[in-house]
Biotite code that builds the C-alpha atoms (Angstrom):
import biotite.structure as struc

atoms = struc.array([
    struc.Atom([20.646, 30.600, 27.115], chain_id="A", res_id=1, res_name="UNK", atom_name="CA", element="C"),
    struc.Atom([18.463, 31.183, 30.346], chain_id="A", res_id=2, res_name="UNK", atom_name="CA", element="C"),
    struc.Atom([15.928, 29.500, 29.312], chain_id="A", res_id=3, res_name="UNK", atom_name="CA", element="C"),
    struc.Atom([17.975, 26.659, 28.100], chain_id="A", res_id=4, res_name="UNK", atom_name="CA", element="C"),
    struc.Atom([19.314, 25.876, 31.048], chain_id="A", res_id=5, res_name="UNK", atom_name="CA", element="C"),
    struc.Atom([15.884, 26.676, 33.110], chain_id="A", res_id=6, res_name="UNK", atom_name="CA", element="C"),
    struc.Atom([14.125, 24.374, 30.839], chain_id="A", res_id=7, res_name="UNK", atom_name="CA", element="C"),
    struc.Atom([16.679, 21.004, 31.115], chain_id="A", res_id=8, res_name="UNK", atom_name="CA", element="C"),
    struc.Atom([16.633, 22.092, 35.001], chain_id="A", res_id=9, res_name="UNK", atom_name="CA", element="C"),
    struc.Atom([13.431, 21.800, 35.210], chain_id="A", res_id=10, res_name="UNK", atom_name="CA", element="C"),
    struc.Atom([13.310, 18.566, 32.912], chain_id="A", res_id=11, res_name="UNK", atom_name="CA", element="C"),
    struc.Atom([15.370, 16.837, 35.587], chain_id="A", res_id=12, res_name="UNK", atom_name="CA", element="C"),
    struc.Atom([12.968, 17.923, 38.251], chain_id="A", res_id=13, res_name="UNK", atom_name="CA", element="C"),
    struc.Atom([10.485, 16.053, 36.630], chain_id="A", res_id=14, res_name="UNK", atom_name="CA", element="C"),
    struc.Atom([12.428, 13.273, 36.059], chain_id="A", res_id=15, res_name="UNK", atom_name="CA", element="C"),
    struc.Atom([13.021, 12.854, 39.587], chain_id="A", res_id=16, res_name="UNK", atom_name="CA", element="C"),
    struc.Atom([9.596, 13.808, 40.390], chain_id="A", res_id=17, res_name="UNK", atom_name="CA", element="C"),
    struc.Atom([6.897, 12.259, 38.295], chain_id="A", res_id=18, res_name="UNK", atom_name="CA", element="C"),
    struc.Atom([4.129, 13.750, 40.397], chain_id="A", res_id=19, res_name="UNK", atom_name="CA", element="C"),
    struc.Atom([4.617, 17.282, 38.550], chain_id="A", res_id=20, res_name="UNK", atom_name="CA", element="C"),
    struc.Atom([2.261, 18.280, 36.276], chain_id="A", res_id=21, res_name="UNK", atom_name="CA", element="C"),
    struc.Atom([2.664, 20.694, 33.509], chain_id="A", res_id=22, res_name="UNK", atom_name="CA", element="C"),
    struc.Atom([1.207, 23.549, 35.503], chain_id="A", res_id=23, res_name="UNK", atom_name="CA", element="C"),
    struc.Atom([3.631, 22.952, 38.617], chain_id="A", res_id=24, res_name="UNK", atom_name="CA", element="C"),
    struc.Atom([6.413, 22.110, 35.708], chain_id="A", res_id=25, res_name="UNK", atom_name="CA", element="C"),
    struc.Atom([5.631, 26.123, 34.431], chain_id="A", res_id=26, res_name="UNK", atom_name="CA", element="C"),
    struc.Atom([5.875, 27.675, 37.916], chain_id="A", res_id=27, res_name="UNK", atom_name="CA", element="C"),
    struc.Atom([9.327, 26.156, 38.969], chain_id="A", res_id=28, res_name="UNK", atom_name="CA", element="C"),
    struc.Atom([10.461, 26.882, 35.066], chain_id="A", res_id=29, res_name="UNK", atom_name="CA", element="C"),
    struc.Atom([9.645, 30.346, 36.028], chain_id="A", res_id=30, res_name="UNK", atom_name="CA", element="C"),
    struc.Atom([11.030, 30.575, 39.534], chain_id="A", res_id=31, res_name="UNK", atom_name="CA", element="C"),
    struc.Atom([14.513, 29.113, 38.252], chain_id="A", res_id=32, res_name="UNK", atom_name="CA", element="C"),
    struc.Atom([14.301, 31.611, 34.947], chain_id="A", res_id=33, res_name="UNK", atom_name="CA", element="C"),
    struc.Atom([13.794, 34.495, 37.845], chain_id="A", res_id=34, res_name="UNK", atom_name="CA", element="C"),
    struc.Atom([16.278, 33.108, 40.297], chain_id="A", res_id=35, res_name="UNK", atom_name="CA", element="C"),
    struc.Atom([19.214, 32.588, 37.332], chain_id="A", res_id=36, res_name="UNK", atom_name="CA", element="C"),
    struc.Atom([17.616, 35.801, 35.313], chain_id="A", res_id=37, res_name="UNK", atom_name="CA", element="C"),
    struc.Atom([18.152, 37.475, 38.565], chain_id="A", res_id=38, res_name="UNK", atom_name="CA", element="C"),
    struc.Atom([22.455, 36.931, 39.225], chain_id="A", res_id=39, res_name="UNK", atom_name="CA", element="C"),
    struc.Atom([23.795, 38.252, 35.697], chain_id="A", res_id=40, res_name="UNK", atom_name="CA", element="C"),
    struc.Atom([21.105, 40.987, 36.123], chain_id="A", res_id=41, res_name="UNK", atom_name="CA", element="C"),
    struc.Atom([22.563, 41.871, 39.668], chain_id="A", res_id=42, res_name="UNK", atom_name="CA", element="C"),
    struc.Atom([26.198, 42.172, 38.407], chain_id="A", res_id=43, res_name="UNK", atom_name="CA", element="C"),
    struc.Atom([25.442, 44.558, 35.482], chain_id="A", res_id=44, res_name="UNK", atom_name="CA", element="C"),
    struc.Atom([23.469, 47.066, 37.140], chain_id="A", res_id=45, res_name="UNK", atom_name="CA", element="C"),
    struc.Atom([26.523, 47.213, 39.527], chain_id="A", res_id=46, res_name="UNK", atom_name="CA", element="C"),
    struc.Atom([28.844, 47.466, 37.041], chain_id="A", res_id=47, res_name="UNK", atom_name="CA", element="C"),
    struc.Atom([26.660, 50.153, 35.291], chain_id="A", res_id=48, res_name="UNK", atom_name="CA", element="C"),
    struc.Atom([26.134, 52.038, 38.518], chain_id="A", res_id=49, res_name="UNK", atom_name="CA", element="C"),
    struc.Atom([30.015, 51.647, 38.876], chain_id="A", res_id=50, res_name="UNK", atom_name="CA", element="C"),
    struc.Atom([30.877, 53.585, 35.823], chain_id="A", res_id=51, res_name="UNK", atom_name="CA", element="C"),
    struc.Atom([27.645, 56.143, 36.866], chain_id="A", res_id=52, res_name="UNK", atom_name="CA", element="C"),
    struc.Atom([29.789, 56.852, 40.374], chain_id="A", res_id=53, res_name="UNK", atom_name="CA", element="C"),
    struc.Atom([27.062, 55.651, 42.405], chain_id="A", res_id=54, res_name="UNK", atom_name="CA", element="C"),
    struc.Atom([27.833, 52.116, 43.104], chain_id="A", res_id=55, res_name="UNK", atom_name="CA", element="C"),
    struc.Atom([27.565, 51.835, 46.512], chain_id="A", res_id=56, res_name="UNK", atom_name="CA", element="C"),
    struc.Atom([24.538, 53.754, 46.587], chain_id="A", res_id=57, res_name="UNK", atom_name="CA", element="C"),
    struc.Atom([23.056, 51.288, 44.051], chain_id="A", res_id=58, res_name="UNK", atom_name="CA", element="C"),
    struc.Atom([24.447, 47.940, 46.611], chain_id="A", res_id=59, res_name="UNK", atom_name="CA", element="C"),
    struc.Atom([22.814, 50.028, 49.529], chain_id="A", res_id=60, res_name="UNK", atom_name="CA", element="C"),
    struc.Atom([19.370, 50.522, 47.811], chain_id="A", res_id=61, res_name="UNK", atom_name="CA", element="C"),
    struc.Atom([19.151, 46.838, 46.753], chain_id="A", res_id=62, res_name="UNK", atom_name="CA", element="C"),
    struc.Atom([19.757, 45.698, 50.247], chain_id="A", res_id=63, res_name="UNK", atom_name="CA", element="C"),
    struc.Atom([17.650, 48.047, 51.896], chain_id="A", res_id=64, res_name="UNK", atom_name="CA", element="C"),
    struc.Atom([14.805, 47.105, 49.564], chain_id="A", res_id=65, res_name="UNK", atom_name="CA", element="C"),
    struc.Atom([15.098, 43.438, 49.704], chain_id="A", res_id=66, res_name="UNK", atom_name="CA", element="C"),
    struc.Atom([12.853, 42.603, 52.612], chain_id="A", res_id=67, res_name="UNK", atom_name="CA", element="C"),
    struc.Atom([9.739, 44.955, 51.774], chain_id="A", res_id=68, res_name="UNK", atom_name="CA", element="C"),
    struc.Atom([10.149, 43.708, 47.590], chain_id="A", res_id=69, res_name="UNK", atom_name="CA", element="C"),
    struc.Atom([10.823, 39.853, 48.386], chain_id="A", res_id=70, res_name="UNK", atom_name="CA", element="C"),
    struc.Atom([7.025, 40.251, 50.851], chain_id="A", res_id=71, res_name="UNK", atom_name="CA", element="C"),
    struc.Atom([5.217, 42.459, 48.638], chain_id="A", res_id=72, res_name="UNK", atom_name="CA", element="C"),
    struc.Atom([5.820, 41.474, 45.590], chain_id="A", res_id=73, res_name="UNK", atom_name="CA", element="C"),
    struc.Atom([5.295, 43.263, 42.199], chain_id="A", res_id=74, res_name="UNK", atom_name="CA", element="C"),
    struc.Atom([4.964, 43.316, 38.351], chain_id="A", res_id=75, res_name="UNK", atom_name="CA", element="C"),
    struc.Atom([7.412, 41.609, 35.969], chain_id="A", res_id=76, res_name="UNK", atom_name="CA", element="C"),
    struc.Atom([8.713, 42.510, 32.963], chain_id="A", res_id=77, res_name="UNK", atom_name="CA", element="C"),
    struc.Atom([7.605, 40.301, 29.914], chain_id="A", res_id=78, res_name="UNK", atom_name="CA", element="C"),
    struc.Atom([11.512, 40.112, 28.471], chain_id="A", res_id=79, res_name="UNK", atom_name="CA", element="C"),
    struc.Atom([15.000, 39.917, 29.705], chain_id="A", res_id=80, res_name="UNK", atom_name="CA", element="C"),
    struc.Atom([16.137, 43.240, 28.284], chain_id="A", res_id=81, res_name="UNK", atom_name="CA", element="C"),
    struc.Atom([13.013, 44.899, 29.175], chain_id="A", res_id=82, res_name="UNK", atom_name="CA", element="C"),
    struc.Atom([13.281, 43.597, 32.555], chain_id="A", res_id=83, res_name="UNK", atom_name="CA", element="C"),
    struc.Atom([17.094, 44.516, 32.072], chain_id="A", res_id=84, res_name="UNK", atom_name="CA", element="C"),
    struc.Atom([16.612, 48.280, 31.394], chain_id="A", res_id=85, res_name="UNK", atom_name="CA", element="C"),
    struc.Atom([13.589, 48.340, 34.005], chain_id="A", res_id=86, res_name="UNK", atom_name="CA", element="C"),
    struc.Atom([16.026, 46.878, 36.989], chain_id="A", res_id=87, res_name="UNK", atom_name="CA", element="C"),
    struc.Atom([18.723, 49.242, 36.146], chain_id="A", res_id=88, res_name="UNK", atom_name="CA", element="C"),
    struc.Atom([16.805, 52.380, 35.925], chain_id="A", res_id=89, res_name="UNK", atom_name="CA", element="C"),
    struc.Atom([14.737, 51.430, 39.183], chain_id="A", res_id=90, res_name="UNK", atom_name="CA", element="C"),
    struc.Atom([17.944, 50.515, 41.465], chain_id="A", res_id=91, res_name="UNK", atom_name="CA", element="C"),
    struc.Atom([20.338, 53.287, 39.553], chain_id="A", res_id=92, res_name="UNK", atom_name="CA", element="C"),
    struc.Atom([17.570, 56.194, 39.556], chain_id="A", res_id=93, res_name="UNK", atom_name="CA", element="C"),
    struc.Atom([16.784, 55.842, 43.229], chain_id="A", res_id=94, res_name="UNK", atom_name="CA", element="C"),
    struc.Atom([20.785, 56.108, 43.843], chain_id="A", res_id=95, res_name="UNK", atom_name="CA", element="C"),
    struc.Atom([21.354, 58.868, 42.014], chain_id="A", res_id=96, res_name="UNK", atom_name="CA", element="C"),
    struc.Atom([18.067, 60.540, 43.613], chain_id="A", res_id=97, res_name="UNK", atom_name="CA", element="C"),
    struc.Atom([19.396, 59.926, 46.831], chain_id="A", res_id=98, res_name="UNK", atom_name="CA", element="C"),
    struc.Atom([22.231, 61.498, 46.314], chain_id="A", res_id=99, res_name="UNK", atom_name="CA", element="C"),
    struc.Atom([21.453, 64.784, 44.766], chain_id="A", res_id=100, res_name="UNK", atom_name="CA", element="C"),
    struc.Atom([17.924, 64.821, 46.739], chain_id="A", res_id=101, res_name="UNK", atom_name="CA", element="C"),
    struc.Atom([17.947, 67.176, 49.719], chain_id="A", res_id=102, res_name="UNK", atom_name="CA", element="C"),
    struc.Atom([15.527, 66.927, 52.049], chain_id="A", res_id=103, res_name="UNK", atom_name="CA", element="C"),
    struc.Atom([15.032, 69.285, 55.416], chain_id="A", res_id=104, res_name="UNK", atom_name="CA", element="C"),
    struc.Atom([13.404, 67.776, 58.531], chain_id="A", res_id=105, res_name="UNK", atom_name="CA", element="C"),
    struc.Atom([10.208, 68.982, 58.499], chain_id="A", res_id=106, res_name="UNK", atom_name="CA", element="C"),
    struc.Atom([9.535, 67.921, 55.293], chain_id="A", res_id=107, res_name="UNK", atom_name="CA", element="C"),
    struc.Atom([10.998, 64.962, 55.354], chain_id="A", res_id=108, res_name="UNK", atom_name="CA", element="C"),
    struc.Atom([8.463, 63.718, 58.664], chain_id="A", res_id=109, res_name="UNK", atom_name="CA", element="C"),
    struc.Atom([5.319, 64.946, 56.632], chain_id="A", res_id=110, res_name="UNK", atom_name="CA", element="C"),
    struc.Atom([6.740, 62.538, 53.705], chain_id="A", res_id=111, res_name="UNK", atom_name="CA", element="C"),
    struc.Atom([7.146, 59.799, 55.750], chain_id="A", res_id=112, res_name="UNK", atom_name="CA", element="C"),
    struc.Atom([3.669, 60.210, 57.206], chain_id="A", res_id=113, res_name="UNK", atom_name="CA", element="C"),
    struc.Atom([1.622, 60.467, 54.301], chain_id="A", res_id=114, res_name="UNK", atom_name="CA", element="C"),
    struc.Atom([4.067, 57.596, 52.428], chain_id="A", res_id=115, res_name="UNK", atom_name="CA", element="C"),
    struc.Atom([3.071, 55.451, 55.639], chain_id="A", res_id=116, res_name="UNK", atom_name="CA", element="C"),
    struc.Atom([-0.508, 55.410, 55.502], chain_id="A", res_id=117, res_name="UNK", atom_name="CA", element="C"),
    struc.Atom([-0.107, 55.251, 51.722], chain_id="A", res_id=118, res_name="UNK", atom_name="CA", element="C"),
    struc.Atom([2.112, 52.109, 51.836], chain_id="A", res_id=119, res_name="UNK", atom_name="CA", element="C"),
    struc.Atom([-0.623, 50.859, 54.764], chain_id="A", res_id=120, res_name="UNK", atom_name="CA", element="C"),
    struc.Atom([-3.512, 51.101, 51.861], chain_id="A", res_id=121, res_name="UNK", atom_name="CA", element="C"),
    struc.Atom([-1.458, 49.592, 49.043], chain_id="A", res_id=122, res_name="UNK", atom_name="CA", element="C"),
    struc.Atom([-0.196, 46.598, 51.074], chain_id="A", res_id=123, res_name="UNK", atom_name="CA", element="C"),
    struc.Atom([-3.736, 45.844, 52.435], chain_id="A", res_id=124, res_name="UNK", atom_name="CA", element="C"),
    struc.Atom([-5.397, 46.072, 48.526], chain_id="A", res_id=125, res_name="UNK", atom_name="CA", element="C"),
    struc.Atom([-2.693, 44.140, 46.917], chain_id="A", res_id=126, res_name="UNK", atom_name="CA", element="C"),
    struc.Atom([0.030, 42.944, 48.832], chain_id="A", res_id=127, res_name="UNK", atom_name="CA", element="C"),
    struc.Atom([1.586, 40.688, 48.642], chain_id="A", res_id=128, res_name="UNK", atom_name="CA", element="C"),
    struc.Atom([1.299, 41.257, 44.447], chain_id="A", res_id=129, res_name="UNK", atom_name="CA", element="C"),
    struc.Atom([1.523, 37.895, 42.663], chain_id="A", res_id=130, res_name="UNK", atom_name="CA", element="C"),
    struc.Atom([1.791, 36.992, 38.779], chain_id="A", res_id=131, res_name="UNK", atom_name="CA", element="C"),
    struc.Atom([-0.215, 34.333, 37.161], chain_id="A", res_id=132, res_name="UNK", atom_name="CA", element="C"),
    struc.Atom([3.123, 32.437, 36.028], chain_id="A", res_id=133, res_name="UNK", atom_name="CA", element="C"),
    struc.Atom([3.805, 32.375, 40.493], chain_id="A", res_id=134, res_name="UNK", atom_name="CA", element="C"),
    struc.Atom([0.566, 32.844, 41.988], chain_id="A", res_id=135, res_name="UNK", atom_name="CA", element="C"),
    struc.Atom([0.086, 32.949, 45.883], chain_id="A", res_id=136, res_name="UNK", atom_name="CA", element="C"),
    struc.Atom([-3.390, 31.635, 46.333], chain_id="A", res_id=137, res_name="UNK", atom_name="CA", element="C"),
    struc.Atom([-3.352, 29.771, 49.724], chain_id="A", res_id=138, res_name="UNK", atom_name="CA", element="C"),
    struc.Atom([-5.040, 32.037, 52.294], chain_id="A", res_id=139, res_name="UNK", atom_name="CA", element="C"),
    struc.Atom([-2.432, 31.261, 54.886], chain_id="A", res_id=140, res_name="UNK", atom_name="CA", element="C"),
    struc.Atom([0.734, 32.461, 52.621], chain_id="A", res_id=141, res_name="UNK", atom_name="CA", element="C"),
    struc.Atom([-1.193, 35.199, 50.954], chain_id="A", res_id=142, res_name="UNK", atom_name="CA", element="C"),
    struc.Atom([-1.736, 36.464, 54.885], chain_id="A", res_id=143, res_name="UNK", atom_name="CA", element="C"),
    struc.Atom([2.136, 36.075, 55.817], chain_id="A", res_id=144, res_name="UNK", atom_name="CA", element="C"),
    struc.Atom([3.291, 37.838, 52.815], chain_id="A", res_id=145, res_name="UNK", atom_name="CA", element="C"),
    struc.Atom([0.918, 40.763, 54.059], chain_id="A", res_id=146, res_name="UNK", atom_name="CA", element="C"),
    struc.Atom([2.243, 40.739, 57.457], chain_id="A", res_id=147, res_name="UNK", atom_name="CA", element="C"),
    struc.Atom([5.447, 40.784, 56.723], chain_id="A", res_id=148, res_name="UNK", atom_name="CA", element="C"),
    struc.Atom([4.910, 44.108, 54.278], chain_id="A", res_id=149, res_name="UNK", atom_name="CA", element="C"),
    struc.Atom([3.167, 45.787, 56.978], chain_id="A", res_id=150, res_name="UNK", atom_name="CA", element="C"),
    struc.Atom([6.102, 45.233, 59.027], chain_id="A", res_id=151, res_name="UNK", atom_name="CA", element="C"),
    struc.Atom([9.039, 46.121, 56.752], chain_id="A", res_id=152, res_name="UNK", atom_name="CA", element="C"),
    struc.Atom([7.707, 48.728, 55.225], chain_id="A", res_id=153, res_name="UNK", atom_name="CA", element="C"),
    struc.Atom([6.930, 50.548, 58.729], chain_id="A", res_id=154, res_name="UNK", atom_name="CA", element="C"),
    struc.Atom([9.829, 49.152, 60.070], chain_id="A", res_id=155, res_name="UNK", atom_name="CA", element="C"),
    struc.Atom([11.858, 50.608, 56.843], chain_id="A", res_id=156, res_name="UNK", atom_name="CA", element="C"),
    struc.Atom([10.036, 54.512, 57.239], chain_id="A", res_id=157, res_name="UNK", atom_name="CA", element="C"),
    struc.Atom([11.020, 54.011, 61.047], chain_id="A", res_id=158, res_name="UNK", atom_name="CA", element="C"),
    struc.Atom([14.654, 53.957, 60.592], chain_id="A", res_id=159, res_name="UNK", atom_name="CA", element="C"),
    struc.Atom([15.028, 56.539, 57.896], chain_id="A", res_id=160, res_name="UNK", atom_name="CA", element="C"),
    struc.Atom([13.096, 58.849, 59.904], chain_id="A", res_id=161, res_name="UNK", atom_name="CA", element="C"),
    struc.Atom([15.604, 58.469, 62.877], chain_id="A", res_id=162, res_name="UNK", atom_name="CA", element="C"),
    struc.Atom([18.766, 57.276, 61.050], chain_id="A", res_id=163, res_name="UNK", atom_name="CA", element="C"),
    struc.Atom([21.177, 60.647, 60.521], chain_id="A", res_id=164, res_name="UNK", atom_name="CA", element="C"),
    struc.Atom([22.103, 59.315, 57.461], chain_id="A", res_id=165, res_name="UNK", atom_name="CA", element="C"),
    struc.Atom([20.907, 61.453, 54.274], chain_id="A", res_id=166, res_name="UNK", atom_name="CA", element="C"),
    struc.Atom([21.193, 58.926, 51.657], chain_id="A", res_id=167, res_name="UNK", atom_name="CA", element="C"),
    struc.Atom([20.161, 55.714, 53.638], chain_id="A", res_id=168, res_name="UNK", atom_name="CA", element="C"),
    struc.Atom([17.177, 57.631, 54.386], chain_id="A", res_id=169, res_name="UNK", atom_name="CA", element="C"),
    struc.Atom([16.152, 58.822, 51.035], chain_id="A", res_id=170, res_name="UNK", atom_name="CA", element="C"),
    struc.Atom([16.737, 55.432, 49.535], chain_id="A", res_id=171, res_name="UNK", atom_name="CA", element="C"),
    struc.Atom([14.107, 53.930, 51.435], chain_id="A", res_id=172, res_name="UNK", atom_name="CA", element="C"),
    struc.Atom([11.532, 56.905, 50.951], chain_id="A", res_id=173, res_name="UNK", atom_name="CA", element="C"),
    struc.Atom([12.431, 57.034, 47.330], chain_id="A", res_id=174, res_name="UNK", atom_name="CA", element="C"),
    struc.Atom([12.574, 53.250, 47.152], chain_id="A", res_id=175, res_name="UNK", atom_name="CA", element="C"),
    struc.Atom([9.705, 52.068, 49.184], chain_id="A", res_id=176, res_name="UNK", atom_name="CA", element="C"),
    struc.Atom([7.438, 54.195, 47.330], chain_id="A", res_id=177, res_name="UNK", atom_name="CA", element="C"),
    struc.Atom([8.431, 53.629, 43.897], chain_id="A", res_id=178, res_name="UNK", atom_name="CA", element="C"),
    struc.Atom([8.338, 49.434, 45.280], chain_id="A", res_id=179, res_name="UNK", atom_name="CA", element="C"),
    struc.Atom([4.664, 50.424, 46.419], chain_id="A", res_id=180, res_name="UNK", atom_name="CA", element="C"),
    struc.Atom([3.570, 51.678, 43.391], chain_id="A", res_id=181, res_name="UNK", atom_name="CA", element="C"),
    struc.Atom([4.850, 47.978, 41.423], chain_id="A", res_id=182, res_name="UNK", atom_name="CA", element="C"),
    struc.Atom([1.827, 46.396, 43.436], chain_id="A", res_id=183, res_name="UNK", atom_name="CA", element="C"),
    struc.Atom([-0.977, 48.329, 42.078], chain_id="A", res_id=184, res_name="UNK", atom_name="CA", element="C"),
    struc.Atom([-3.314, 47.737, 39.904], chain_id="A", res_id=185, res_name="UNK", atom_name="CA", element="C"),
    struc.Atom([-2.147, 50.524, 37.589], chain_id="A", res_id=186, res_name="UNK", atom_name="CA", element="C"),
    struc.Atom([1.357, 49.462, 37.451], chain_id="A", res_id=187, res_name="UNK", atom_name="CA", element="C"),
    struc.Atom([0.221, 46.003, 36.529], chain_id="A", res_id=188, res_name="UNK", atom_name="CA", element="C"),
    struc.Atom([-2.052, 47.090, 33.477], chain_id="A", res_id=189, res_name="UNK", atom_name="CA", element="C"),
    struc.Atom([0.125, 49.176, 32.229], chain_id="A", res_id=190, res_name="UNK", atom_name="CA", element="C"),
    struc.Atom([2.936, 46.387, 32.111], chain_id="A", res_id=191, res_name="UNK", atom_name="CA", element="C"),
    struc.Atom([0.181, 44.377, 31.171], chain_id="A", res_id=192, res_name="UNK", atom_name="CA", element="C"),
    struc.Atom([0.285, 41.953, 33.973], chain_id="A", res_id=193, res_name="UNK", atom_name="CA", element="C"),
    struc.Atom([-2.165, 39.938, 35.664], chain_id="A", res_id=194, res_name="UNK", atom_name="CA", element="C"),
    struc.Atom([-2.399, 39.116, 39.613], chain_id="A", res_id=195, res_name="UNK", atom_name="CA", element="C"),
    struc.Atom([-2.631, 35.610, 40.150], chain_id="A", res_id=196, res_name="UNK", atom_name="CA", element="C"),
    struc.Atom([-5.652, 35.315, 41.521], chain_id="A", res_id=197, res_name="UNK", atom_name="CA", element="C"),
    struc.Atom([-7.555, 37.420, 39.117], chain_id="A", res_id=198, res_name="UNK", atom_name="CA", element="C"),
    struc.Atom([-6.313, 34.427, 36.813], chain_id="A", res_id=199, res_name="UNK", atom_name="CA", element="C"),
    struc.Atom([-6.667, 31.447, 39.038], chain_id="A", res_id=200, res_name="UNK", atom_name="CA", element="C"),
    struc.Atom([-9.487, 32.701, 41.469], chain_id="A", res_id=201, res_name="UNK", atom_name="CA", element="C"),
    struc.Atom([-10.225, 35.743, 43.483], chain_id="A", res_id=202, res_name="UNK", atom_name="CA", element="C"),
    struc.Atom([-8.909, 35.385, 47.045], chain_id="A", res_id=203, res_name="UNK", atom_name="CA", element="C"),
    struc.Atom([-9.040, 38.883, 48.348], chain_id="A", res_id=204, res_name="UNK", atom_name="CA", element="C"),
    struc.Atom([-11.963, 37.763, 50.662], chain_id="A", res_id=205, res_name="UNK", atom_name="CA", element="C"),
    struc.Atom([-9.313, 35.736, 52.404], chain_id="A", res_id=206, res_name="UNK", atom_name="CA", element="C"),
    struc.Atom([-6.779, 38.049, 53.535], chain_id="A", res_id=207, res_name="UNK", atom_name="CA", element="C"),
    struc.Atom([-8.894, 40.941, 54.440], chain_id="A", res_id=208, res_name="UNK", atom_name="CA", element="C"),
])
């Protein structure tokens, strides 16, 4: 039904704009399928994480994780359950680890430390992550996507290392490091995904 209604969307875009090619025509068929894929999605992983007792921990981790995932990107899941299941047990597994996950100070620091220059590595070899069905090839925007992970992810570790908040905290250590590891290479063969420049050009000479 998604793609039903992502396909005679984007029919009408074309209508109205005859400059689109095919290739253009696939991206925005993709970024509406991800966009309208994204609300029912939303809803039943809170609904699930309702009857789990962790809803609000589930709310919490996907607004805390919003502004380092929309910048850095990630892998996608080839179908609509798969991506389903994936969602659910990504936003409902860091809840529940947050809640039953107890960490002491020390500990927590030396996490954040080596998580930090971690993240800093990742985000400057892939970030931000593109797919070849929404590539981001234009030196400019591949550059502001990488700023902008630099500076939510750091600014994320900040506050969880000061906040005095155990669960807020160990969302965004659990979350920012499980978000991290959907950039990689690694992540992305083993979903077997592609980076969008690896199909439309290498451009990793531009953002370095």
């Amino acid at each position: 039904m998604i793609d039903k209604i992502c396909m005679f969307l984007t029919n009408k875009i074309r209508k109205e704009m005859p400059e689109i090619d095919d290739e253009k025509a696939e991206v925005i068929q993709y970024g509406l399928q991800n966009i309208l894929g994204e609300i029912p999605k939303t809803f039943l992983v809170l609904i699930i994480s309702y009857f789990l007792g962790i809803w609000k921990e589930t709310l919490l981790t996907f607004i805390l994780l919003i502004p380092y995932k929309n910048a850095s990107g990630g892998f996608h899941l080839k179908t609509h359950l798969g991506c389903i299941i994936g969602t659910t047990t990504f936003y409902c597994g860091i809840a529940i680890l947050s809640k039953i996950v107890i960490l002491n100070e020390i500990v927590k620091y030396i996490i954040l430390v080596i998580l930090w220059i971690f993240g800093m590595i990742m985000i400057k070899l892939y970030a931000p992550a593109d797919t070849e069905n929404v590539p981001i090839l234009r030196k400019k925007d591949r550059k502001k996507q990488q700023i902008i992970s630099y500076i939510t992810f750091s600014v994320g570790l900040l506050i969880a290392g000061v906040i005095n908040y155990t669960i807020i905290s160990n969302i965004i250590i659990f979350g920012y490091f499980l978000q991290t590891l959907m950039i990689t290479k690694l992540a992305y063969k083993l979903t077997n995904n592609k980076y969008g420049y690896e199909v439309y050009g290498d451009t990793s000479t531009q953002i370095g």
